[in-house]
C-alpha positions as CSV (number, residue, x, y, z in Angstrom):
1,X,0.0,0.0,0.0
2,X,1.2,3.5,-1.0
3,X,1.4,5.7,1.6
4,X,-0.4,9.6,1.0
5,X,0.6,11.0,-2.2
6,X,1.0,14.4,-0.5
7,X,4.3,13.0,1.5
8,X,7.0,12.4,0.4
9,X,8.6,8.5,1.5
10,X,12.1,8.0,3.1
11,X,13.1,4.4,2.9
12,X,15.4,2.8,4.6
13,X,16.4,-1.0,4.1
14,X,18.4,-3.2,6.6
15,X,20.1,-6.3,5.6
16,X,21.9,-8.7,8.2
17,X,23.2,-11.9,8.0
18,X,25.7,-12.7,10.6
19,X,27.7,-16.4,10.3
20,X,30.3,-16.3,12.8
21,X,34.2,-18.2,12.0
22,X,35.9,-19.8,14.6
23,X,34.5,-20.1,18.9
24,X,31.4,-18.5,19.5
25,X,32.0,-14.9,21.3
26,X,30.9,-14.2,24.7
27,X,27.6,-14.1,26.1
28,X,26.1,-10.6,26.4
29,X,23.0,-10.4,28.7
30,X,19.3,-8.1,27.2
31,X,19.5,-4.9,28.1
32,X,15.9,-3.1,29.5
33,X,12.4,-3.8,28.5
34,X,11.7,-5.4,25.0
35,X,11.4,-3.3,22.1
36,X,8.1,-4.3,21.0
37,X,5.3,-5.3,22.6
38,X,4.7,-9.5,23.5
39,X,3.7,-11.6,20.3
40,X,4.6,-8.8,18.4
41,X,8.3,-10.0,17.0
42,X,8.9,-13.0,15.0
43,X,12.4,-14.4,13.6
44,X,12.8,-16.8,10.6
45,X,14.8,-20.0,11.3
46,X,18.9,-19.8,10.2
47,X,19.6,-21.9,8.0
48,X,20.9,-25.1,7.5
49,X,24.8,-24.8,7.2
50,X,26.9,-28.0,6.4
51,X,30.1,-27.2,8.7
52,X,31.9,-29.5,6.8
53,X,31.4,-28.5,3.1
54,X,34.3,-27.8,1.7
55,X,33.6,-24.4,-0.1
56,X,33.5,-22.6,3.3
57,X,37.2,-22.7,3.4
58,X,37.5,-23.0,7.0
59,X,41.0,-22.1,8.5
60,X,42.6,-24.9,10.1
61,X,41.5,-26.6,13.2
62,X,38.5,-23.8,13.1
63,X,34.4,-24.3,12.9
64,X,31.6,-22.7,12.8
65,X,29.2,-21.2,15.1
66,X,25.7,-21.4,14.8
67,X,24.4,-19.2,12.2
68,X,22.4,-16.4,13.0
69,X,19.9,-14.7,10.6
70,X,17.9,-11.2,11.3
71,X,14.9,-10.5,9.1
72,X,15.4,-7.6,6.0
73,X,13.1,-4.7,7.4
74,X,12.0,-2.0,5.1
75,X,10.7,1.5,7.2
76,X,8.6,3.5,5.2
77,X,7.4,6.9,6.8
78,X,5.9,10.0,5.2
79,X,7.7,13.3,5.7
80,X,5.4,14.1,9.2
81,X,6.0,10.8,10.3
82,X,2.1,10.8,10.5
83,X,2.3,7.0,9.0
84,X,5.1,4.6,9.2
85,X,4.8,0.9,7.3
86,X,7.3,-1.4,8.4
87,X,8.0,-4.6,6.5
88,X,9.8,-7.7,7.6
89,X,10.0,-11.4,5.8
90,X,7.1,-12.3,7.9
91,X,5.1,-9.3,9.4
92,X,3.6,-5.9,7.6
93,X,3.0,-3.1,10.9
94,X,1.3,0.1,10.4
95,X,1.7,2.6,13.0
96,X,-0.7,5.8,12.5
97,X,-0.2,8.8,15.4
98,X,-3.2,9.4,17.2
99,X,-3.7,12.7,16.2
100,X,-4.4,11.8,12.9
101,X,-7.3,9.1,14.1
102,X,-8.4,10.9,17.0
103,X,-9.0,14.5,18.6
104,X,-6.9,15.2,21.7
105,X,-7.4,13.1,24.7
106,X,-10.4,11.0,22.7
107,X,-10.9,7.4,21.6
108,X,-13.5,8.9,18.9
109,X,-12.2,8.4,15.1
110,X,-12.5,11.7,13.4
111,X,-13.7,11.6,9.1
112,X,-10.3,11.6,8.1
113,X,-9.5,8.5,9.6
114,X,-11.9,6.2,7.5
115,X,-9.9,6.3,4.2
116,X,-6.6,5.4,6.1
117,X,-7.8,2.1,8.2
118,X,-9.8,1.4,4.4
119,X,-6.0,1.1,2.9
120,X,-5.3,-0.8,5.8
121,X,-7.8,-2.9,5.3
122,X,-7.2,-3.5,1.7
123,X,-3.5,-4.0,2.5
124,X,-4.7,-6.9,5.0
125,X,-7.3,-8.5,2.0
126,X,-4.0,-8.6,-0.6
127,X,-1.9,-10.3,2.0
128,X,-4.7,-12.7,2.9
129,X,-3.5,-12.4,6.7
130,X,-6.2,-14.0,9.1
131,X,-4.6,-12.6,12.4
132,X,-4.6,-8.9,12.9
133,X,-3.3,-7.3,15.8
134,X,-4.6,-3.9,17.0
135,X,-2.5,-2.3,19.9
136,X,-3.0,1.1,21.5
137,X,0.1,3.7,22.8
138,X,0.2,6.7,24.1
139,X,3.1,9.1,25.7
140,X,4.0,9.1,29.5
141,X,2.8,12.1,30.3
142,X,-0.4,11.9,32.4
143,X,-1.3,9.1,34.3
144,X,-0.5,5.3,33.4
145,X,-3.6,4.2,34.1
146,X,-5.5,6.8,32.1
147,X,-3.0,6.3,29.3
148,X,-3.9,2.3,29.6
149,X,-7.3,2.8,29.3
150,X,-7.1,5.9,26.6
151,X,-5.1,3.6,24.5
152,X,-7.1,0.8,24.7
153,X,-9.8,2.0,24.0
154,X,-8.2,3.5,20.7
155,X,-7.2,0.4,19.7
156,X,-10.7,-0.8,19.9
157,X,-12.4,2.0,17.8
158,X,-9.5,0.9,15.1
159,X,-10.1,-2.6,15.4
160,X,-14.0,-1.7,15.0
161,X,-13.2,0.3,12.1
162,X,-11.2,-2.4,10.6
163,X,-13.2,-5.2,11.1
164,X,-16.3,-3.2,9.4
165,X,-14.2,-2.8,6.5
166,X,-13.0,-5.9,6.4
167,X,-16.0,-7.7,6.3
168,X,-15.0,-11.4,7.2
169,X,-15.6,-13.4,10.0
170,X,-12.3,-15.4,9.3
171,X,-10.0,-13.1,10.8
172,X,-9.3,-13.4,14.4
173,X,-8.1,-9.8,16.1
174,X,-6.1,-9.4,19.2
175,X,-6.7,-5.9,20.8
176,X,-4.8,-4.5,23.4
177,X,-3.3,-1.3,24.8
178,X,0.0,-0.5,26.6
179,X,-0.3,3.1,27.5
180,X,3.4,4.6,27.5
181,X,5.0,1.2,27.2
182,X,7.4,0.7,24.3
183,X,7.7,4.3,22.9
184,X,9.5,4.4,19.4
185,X,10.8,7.8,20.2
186,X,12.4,10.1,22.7
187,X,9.6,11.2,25.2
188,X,11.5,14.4,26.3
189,X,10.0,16.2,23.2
190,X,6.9,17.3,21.9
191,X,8.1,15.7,18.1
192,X,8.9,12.5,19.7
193,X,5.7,11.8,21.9
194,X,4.0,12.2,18.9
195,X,5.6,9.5,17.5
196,X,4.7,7.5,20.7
197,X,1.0,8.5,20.4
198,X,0.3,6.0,18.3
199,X,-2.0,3.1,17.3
200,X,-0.5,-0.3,15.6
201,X,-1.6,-2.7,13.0
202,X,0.2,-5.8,12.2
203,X,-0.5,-8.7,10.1
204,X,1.7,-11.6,8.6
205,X,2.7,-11.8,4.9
206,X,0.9,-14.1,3.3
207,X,0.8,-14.7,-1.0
208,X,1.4,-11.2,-1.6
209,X,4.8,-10.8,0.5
210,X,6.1,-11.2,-3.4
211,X,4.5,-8.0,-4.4
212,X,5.3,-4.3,-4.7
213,X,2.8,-2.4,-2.1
């Protein structure tokens, strides 16, 4: 799916493949709170490396480590970082700020916000995804608990939105909201808890991962 003509698009495309030569390095422990939300990351399987083909050249005495794989991602954001798609092997995530969707401090969708969770929608009928997951954010200013229940409850208009437009009874949602948890951006300024304002969609690539959105 395009993202508004009127924007321009910055893309940026990560590649990493990472097969390690000689003794595994040393353990390095997670730092802080996930990135994302629970049920919300997903990792393709490495693949199957013979360590004793002889093409890999190996120095003497030396083998390999297991190989570790990290998905190509491709971030798509328009200009006032209003929408952002992100695309992985396995997973397509919208993430729309709430100001565009809602007025201040509201969980009521506004009239612009129809034609964007319509593109959603049609996004989700070409990738023939039958799990959707809707999930609310907001900034940590204000209480948690009112940003829980503000967020959730956006996530819920969305989802409502969505599932109207979708039309099928096939698809099984999960809805849920996480108030200031897991900001994408710096909550010390205005620009940046904007960003974290924010309502998700994500869906699995299905026949149309092939295709050009």
């Amino acid at each position: 799916m395009a993202l508004p003509s009127r924007a321009a698009a910055t893309t940026f495309t990560a590649l990493a493949v990472l097969i390690t030569l000689g003794l595994p390095g040393p353990a390095h422990a997670d730092d802080g709170d996930p990135s994302a939300p629970p049920g919300s990351v997903t990792t393709s399987p490495p693949p199957d490396v013979d360590a004793n083909s002889p093409g890999l050249k190996l120095a003497d005495g030396a083998t390999l480590a297991p190989a570790k794989v990290l998905d190509i991602k491709s971030v798509v954001e328009d200009l006032g970082g209003e929408e952002r798609r992100e695309d992985t092997n396995s997973d397509v995530t919208f993430a729309l700020q709430a100001e565009v969707l809602f007025p201040k401090d509201s969980s009521k969708l506004n009239p612009d916000a129809q034609s964007r969770i319509q593109a959603i929608a049609d996004e989700i009928k070409a990738q023939k995804a039958t799990t959707v997951r809707v999930f609310g954010f907001t900034d940590n200013l204000g209480s948690y608990a009112h940003g829980l229940a503000l967020s959730k409850k956006r996530a819920e208009q969305v989802h409502d939105r969505l599932a109207a437009a979708l039309g099928s009874t096939d698809i099984t949602f999960e809805v849920r909201g996480y108030s200031e948890d897991y900001p994408i951006a710096d909550n010390t300024s205005e620009q940046g808890r904007r960003k974290n304002r924010r309502v998700e969609v994500t869906f699995p690539r299905g026949s149309a991962a092939g295709s050009k959105a």
